[in-house]
N, C-alpha and C positions, 0 to 999 in steps of 0.2 A: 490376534483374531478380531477380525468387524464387528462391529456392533452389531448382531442381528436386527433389533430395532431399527437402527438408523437405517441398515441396507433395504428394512421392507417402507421403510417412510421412503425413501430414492424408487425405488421399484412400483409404489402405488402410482406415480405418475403415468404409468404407461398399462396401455390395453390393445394395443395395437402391435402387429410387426414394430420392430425398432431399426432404424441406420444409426449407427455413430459416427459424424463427421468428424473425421482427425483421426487417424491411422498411425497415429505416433506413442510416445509413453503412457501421456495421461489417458486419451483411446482408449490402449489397450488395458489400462486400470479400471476404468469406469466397464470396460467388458466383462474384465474378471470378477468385477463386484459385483455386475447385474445379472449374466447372465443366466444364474441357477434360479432366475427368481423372473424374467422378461424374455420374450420372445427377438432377441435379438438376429437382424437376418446378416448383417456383415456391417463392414465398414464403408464409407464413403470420402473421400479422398480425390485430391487434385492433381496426387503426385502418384505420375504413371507407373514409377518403378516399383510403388507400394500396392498398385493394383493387379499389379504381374504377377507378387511373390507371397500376396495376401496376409495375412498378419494370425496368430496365435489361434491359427485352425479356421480362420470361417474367409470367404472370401473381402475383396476389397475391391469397389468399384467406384467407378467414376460417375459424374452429375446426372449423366444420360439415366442412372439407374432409378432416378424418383419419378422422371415423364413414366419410365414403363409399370410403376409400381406406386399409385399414387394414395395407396390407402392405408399408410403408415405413419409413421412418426419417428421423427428424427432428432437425436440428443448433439448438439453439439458441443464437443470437446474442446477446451480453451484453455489457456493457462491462467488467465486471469476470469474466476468464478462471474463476477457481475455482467448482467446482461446488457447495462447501458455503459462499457469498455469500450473504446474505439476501435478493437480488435472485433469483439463480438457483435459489434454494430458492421462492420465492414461484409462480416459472413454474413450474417441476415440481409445487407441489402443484396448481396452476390444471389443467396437464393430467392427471397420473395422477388426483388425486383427486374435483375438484371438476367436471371437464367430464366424468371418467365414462369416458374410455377408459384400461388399462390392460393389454390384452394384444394384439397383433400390433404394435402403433409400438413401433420401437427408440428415445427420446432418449437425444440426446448433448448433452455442453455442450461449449463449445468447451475446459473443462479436459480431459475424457475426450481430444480428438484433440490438444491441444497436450501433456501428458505427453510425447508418445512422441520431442518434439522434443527437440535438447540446448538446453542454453543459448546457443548462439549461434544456431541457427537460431530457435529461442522469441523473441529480442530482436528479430531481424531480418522477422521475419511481426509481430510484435504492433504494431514500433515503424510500420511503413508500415501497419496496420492503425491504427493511431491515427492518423499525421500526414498519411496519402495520398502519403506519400512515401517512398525507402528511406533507411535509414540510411547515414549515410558513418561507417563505423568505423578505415578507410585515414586519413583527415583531420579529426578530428570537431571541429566549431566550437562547436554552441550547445551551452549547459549541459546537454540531455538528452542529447545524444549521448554526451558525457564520462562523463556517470554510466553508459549502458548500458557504455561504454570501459571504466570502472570496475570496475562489476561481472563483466568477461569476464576481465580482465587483471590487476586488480591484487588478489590476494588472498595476505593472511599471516593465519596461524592468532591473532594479537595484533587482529585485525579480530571475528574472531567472540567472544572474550571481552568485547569493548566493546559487542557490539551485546547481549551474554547479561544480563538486568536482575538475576542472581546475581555474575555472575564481575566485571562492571563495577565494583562497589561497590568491590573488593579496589585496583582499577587506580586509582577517582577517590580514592583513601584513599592510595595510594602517592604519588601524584601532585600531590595538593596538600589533604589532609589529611582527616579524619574527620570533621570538622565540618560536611562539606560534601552528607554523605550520609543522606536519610530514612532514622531507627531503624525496623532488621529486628527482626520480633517472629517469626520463622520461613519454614521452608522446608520443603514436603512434594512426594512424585512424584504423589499423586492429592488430592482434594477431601475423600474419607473418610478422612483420613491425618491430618486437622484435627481437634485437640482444641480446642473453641471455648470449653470452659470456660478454657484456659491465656489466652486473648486478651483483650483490657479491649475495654471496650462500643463501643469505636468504632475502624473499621481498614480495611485498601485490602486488599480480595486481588488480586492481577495476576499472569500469565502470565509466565514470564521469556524467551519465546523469539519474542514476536508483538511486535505493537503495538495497543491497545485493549482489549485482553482484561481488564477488571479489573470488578470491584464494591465498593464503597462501604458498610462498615455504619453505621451511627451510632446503634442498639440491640440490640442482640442477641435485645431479647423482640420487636422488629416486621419484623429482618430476613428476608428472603425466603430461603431456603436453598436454596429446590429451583431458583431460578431461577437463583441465584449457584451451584449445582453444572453445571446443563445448561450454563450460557453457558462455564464453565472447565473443566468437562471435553469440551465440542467442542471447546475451542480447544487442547485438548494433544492431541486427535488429527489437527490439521492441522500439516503441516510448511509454514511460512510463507513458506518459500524459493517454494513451488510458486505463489506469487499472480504473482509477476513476477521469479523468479529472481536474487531478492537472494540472491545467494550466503553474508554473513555469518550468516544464520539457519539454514543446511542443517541444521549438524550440532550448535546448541544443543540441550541436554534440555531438554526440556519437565519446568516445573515450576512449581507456585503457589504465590506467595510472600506473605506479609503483611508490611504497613509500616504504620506511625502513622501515623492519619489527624491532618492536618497542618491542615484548616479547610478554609474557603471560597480557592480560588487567583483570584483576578480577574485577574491579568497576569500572562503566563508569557514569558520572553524566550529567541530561539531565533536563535544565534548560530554565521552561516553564515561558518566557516574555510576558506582555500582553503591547503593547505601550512605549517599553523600560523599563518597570520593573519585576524585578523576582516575580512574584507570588505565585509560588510552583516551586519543583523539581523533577525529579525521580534519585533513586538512584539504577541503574540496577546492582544487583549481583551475581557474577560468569557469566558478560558477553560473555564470550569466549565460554562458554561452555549452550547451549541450553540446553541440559536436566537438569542445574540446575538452570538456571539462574531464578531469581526473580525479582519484578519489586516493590518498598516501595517509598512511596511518603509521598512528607512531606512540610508543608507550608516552610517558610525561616527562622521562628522562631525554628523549626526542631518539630512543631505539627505535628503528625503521621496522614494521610489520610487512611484509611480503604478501601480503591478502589483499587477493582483487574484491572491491566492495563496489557491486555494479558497473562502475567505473573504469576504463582503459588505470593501469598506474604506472610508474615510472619510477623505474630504480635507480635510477641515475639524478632524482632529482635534489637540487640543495637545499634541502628544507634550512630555513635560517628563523632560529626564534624571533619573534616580532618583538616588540620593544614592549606592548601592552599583554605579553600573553601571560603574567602572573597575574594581572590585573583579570583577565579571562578566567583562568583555572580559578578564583576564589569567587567570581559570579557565579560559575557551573557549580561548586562546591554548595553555596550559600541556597543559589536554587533546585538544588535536587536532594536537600536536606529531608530524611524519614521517605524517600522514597528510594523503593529497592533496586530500582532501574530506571533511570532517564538519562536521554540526551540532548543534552542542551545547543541550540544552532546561534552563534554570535560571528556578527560581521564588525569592520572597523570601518569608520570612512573620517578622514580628517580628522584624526585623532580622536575619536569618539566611539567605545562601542555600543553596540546595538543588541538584544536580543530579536533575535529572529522567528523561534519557536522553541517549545519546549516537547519533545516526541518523546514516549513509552515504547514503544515496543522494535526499537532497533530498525536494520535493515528489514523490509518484503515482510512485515509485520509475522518475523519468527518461522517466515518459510523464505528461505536466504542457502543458494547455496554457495557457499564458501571456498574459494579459491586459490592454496591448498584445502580441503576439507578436513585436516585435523587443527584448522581455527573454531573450528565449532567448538570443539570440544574444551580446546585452550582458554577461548575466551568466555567460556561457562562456566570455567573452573575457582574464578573469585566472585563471583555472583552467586552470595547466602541470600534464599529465599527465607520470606517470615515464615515464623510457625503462625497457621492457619487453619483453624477446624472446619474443615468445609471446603464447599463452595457453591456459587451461585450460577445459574444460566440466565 
């Protein structure tokens, strides 16, 4: 059952007729949840055949429907909750800009109404918004469950200097040596803060408080600046905590770091500890390159897991132990030591490995669906949470 509370904090936002754009699952969840409580008049939708056949009793119409009705407010439905998404920026510019109306429609995204949630009411709407079911946080069995468990309860301030791509270096350097860490060529609070003359022609800038946020130079006379400023200076004015309440990133600063660009990475291995020991692994390949990269997982005996993780995989492929990957499994061990769950991301390049990053909270930050979906459950099953009295929001 919803949290009544939470449902009437989501509800206070509206005082007007409502549209909910997206006539698909989430849609029709965010209907179900509101409508005893908002004036919801249908759905609005691009895709004709949902407008035909209309969705869970109310009608579904197309864009024309807000010229003829302009004194509402409209929820839009996303799958990913944050309003500065490239997804949720695309539909906003489609309506303010592009389709031409911009004054009486209030939009909302679902980040504007979910803000005002805490974090455990956030977890508790998004995760039965994702699964069509509620969370069991009393008992929680599959891997997502644990991780939102994670995220609510178990939090020491030694969590957020690991997840921070500055403060981490210090930790994987204490912890099992310098060697093991891409050379930092600097650290600035803004993009203008960069002397580009002090930098050699080729180097990573990256965010230290997200994950993705980075650019790639490899000339200085053809690189893009204006593009590699827009893309890193939006990403230091999002707090990353607010995509799905990964609490380790709340209170990192935000700030852009440069490292040694290191080459082409083809295999990156990402090694998932449960309590200080390697459990399984993923073995990300043609990491560099998105449209082929794959994701093949494998217990540590090198048993082949059949679980699509984001990723296209391949059953056919001949995974071959690397000549350094016992040297691997005892960094991952050594650095996700007294934590209940981390994964550790290490690349090798000319015989050298690298730590990458150290991530908390798995795949889709614990809303991950799993493909078969009884790995949920599977890979839940050696994952002991601490005893914990409490928790915090």
């Amino acid at each position: 059952m919803m949290d009544k509370i939470a449902v009437q904090k989501l509800a206070s936002h509206f005082n007007k007729r409502v549209y909910v754009y997206g006539a698909g699952r989430q849609g029709k969840f965010l209907f179900n949840l509101l409508h005893d409580h908002v004036d919801i008049a249908g759905f609005i939708d691009t895709d004709s055949s949902k407008q035909s056949n209309g969705e869970v009793g109310i009608p579904v119409y197309g864009l024309d429907r807000l010229h003829q009705d302009k004194d509402c407010q409209v929820l839009i439905s996303l799958a990913l909750p944050l309003k500065d998404s490239s997804a949720c920026l695309d539909v906003l510019r489609l309506l303010e800009n592009d389709y031409g109306f911009t004054r009486g429609v209030s939009l909302y995204t679902q980040s504007d109404i979910f803000e005002s949630l805490s974090d455990e009411e956030f977890v508790r709407v998004y995760f039965e918004m994702t699964f069509d079911r509620p969370i069991n946080l009393e008992n929680p069995r599959t891997i997502n469950e644990k991780v939102q468990w994670l995220k609510l309860y178990d939090r020491k301030p030694l969590y957020t200097d690991m997840a921070d791509k500055v403060a981490m270096r210090k930790i994987v350097e204490d912890r099992v040596g310098s060697k093991y860490v891409v050379p930092l060529l600097g650290v600035w609070d803004s993009f203008d803060d960069i002397d580009f003359d002090q930098l050699p022609n080729e180097f990573v800038l990256k965010c230290s408080h997200d994950s993705a946020s980075y650019v790639i130079c490899k000339d200085k006379v053809t690189f893009d600046y204006e593009y590699a400023k827009n893309r890193l200076e939006k990403a230091l004015g999002i707090n990353f905590h607010m995509y799905s309440r990964e609490w380790v990133y709340k209170d990192i600063k935000p700030q852009i770091i440069a490292e040694k660009y290191m080459g082409f990475i083809k295999q990156d291995y990402r090694f998932v500890c449960y309590n200080g020991d390697v459990k399984w692994f993923i073995c990300a390949i043609d990491w560099a390159d998105v449209s082929r990269q794959k994701y093949q997982a494998y217990l540590t005996d090198f048993t082949y897991l059949p679980v699509k993780l984001k990723y296209p995989i391949n059953p056919d492929y001949n995974f071959i132990k690397p000549e350094f990957f016992d040297e691997m499994m005892d960094l991952s061990a050594k650095l996700s030591k007294d934590v209940p769950l981390l994964r550790v991301d290490l690349w090798e390049q000319d015989g050298q490995i690298y730590v990458n990053e150290l991530s908390f909270y798995l795949h889709s930050s614990g809303f991950f669906h799993f493909e078969p979906s009884y790995f949920d459950e599977l890979l839940g099953m050696g994952l002991v949470l601490p005893k914990i009295q409490g928790g915090s929001n």
